[in-house]
N, C-alpha and C positions, 0 to 999 in steps of 0.2 A: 082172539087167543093172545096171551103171554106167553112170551116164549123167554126161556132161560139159558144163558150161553154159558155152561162150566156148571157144573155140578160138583164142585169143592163146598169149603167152611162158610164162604161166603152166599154160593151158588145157592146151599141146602137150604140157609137163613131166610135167602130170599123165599125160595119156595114152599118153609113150612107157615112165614108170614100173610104169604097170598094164598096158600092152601087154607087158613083159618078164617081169612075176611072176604074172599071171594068165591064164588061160585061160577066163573068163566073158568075156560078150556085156560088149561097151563101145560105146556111143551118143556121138558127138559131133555135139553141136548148139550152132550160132554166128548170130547174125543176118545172118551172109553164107554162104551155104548152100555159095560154091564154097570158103573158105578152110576150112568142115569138110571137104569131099571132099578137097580138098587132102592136109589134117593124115591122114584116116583111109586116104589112097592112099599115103603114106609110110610108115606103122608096118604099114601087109597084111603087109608082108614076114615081120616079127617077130609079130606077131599077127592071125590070119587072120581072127578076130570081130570086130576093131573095125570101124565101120561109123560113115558120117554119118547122121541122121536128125533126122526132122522132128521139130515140136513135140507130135505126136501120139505117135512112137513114145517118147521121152525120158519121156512121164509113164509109161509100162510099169515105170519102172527103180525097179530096189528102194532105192536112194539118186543123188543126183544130188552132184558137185561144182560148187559153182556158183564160175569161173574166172574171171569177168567183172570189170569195171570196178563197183565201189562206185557205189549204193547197194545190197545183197542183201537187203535185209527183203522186199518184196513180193513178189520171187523167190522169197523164200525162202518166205512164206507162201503163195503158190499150191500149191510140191510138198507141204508138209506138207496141207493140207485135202486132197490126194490121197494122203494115209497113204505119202508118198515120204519116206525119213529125207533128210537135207540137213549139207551139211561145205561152210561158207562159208570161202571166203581173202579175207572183207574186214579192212583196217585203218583203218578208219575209226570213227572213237572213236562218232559216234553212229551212225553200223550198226550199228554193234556192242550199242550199247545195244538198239536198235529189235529186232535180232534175240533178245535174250535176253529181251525182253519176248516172245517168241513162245512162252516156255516150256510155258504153260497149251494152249497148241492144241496141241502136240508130244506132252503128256502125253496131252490130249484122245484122239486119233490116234492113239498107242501106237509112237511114232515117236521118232527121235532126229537134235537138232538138233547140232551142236558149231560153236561160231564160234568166229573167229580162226586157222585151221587155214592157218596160211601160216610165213615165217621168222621174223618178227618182229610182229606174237604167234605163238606157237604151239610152233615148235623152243626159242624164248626159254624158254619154262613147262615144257618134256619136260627142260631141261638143268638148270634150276632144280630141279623133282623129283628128278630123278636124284642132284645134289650136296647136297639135304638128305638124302639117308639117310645120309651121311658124317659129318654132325652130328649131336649129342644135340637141338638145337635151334639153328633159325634165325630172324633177325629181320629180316634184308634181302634186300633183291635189286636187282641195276642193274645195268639193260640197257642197251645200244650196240648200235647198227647203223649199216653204211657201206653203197651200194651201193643199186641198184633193181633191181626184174626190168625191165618190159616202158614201153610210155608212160603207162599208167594208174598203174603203179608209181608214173613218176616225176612224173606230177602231183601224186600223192598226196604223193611228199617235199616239192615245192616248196609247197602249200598246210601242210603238219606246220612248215613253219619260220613264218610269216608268222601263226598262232592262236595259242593257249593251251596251253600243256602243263599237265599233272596230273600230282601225284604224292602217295602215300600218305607223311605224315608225323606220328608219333607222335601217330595218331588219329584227321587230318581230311584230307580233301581241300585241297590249295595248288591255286591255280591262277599258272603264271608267264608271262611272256611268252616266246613261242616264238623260240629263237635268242638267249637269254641262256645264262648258266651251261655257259660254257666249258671243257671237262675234255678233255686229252690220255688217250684211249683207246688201248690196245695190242690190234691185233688178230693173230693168225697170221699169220706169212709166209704168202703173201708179201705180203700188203695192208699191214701195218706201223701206225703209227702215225698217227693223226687227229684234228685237233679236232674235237670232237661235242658238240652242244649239244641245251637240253632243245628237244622238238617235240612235237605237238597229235599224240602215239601213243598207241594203246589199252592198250597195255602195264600200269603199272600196274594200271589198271583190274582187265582179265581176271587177271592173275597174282595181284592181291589178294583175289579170288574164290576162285582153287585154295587161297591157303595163309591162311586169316584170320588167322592169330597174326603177322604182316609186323605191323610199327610204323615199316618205311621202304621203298618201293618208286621209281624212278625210274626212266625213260628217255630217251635221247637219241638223236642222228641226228647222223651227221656231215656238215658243210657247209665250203665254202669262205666265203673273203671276198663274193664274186659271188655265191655262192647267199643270203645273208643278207644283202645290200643290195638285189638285187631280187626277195626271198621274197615280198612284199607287193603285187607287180607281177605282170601276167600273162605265164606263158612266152613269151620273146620268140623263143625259138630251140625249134624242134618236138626232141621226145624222140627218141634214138634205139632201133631196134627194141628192143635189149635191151644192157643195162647190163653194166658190163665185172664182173670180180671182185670178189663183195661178200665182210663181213667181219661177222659176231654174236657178240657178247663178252657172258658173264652172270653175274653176281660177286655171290657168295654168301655173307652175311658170318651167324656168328653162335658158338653155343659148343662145344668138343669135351675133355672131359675136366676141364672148369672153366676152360679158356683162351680167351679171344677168338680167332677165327678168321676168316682170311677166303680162299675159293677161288673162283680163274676158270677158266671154261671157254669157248675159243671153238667158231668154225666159220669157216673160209675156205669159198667157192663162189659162183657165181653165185645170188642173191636169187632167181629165178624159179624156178633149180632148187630151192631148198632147198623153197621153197614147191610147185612138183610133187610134189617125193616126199614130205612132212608128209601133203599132203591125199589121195593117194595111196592113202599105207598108214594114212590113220583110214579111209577110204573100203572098203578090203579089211575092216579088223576091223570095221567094220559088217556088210557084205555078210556075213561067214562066224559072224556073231553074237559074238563077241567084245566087244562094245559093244552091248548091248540093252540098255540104261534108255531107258525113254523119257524125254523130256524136254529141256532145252536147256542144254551142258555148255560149259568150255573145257575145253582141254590142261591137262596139271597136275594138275587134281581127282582129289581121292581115289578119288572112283568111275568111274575111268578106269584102263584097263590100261598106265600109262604108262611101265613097262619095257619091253611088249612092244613098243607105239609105238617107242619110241626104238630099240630094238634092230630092228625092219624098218627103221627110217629109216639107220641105219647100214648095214646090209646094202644098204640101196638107193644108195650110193655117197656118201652125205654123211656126213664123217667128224669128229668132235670133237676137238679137242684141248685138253690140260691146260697151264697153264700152269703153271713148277717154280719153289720158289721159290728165292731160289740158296745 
């Protein structure tokens, strides 16, 4: 069984994604018991196994999604002490760390962790892979994101403006201040063009994990003027359910024949969905063993199947595009 933790914008994504391509037992468990009957009374139609369930039946499941709202470490470390593999969609820079710190219990366990498994990290790292095998060698990567999924999403944007960004720079960690370094980003029609600036996102982090030979990693978020005057404030106007058309841009610079080179790849869709079907289909090539290292991974890494990744994720309706140059 898959088992789903939160049944929010993101939680649903996942499970209308694994409701349409899979025919195993699917568990959704929320700490509101009716909005999982809810989510699992919608998708019957299309998948006759998914089912809500308790906290009893969810640790049955051979890996869980955990869809909830950031912090996922102790979440995460209950299913693995119960030999349950786990595919976090947190973005939060120190989840993220706490979680990969769980390495040794995962190994322990004989299980497998993978964090970040959402749009932005996650699909950022499968596109990056992807456009270095076009290279002899790459040395960067810079990522942009517009858009949120659900309100946890967009908490999370409004605190990423108002902390510290990181980024990997010819050796060390920078730390800047979040909502400087203002760069006009081009995303896919139809989202278009955005100032985006750097934000307290996990990104480099995990991405300089997958490929160590990076000597410049960056990311940013795009904001308005209002979003970075009162980044530092608490939200004064509630999130709405779920965020309109987002936009992930990941520009790959390095060398192809002895020339400097640089290629972008985006993705137009909604943030929530991209992040349903990312963690979706890690969650499938676990279940069907595809993904059995134990241990605690990102998107990216070498010891991940990250062609096939990507090519379920395309199959599963989120489509890439290249940009040409003219």
């Amino acid at each position: 069984m898959i088992g789903i933790f939160g049944a929010g914008v993101v939680g649903s994504r996942v499970a209308e994604s694994l409701s349409l391509n899979l025919q195993t037992e699917i568990g959704v468990f929320d700490s509101s018991q009716i909005i999982a009957q809810r989510l699992a009374r919608r998708l019957h139609l299309t998948n006759s196994n998914i089912s809500a369930v308790d906290e009893n039946k969810i640790n049955c499941s051979k890996v869980v999604v955990i869809a909830g709202p950031s912090p996922h470490a102790e979440v995460a470390r209950a299913f693995l002490e119960k030999k349950i593999s786990v595919v976090s969609t947190s973005d939060d820079i120190a989840d993220c760390l706490n979680l990969l710190a769980l390495a040794d219990l995962a190994i322990t366990n004989g299980v497998t962790l993978i964090v970040g498994s959402t749009s932005s990290p996650g699909m950022s790292a499968l596109l990056a892979r992807s456009l270095s095998k076009t290279f002899d060698e790459i040395d960067e990567v810079h990522v942009a994101l517009h858009g949120t999924g659900g309100p946890s999403c967009a908490r999370q944007h409004h605190r990423a403006l108002s902390g510290q960004s990181i980024g990997w720079h010819d050796g060390e960690w920078l730390r800047r201040p979040a909502g400087s370094g203002r760069e006009l980003c081009w995303f896919p029609e139809p989202v278009g063009a955005y100032d985006c600036y750097r934000g307290e996102l996990p990104d480099p982090l995990l991405i300089k994990r997958a490929f160590p030979e990076l000597t410049r990693v960056t990311a940013r978020v795009s904001a308005t003027r209002r979003d970075r005057v009162f980044a530092r404030l608490p939200m004064l106007i509630p999130p709405q359910a779920e965020g309109g058309m987002g936009g992930l841009r990941v520009e790959v610079r390095g060398t192809k024949n002895g020339e400097r080179v640089v290629d972008v790849v985006g993705v137009v869709e909604r943030v929530g969905q991209v992040a349903g079907v990312v963690s979706a289909c890690v969650a499938s090539a676990i279940l069907i063993g595809e993904i059995n290292q134990p241990g605690a991974f990102v998107l990216g890494e070498s010891a991940l199947p990250n062609e096939k990744l990507l090519s379920s994720v395309i199959n599963g309706g989120v489509q890439a595009h290249s940009f040409v140059r003219a």
